[in-house]
C-alpha positions as CSV (number, residue, x, y, z in Angstrom):
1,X,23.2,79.6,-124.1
2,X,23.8,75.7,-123.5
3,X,20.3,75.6,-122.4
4,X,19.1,76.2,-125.8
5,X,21.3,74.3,-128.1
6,X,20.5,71.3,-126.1
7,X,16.7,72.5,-126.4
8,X,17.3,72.5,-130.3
9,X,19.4,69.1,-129.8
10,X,15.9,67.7,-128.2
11,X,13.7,69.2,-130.8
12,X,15.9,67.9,-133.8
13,X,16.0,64.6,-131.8
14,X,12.4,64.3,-131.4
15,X,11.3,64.5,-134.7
16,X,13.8,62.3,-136.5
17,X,12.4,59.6,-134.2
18,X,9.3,60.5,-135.2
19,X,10.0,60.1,-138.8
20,X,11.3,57.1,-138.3
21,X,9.1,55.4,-136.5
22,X,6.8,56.5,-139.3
23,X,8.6,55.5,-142.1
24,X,9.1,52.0,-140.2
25,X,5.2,52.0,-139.8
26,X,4.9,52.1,-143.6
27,X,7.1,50.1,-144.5
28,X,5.6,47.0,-142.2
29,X,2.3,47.9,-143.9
30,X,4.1,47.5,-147.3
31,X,5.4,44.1,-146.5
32,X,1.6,43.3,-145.2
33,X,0.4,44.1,-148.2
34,X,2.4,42.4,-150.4
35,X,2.6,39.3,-148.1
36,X,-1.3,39.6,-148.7
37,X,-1.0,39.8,-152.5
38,X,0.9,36.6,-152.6
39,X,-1.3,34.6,-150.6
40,X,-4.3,35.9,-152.8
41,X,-2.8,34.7,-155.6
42,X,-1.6,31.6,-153.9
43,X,-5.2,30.6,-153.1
44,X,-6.3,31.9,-156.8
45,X,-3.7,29.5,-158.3
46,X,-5.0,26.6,-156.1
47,X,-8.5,26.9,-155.9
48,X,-8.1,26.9,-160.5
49,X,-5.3,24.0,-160.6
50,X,-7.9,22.0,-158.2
51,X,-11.2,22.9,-159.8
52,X,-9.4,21.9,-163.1
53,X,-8.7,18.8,-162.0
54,X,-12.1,18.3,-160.8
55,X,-13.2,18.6,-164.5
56,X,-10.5,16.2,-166.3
């Protein structure tokens, strides 16, 4: 009987660290992402403040 409760234990264990480690896996990509975005936009603000000036 102990045997398989602490086999159910294991099981349930097992895949909350699985969805964790999942859901921490997405989230990191989120942050990439949106770190990304900013320095696309960054770069996109620069390279038309500079190219402005350029002009003037």
């Amino acid at each position: 009987m102990a045997r398989t409760i602490l086999t159910i234990v294991g099981v349930i264990l097992a895949l909350w660290l699985v969805v964790s480690v999942i859901g921490a896996i997405f989230s990191m990509l989120k942050l990439f992402f949106f770190v990304g975005l900013v320095a696309v936009v960054v770069v996109l603000v620069v390279s038309l403040i500079t190219k402005s000036a350029k002009k003037g």
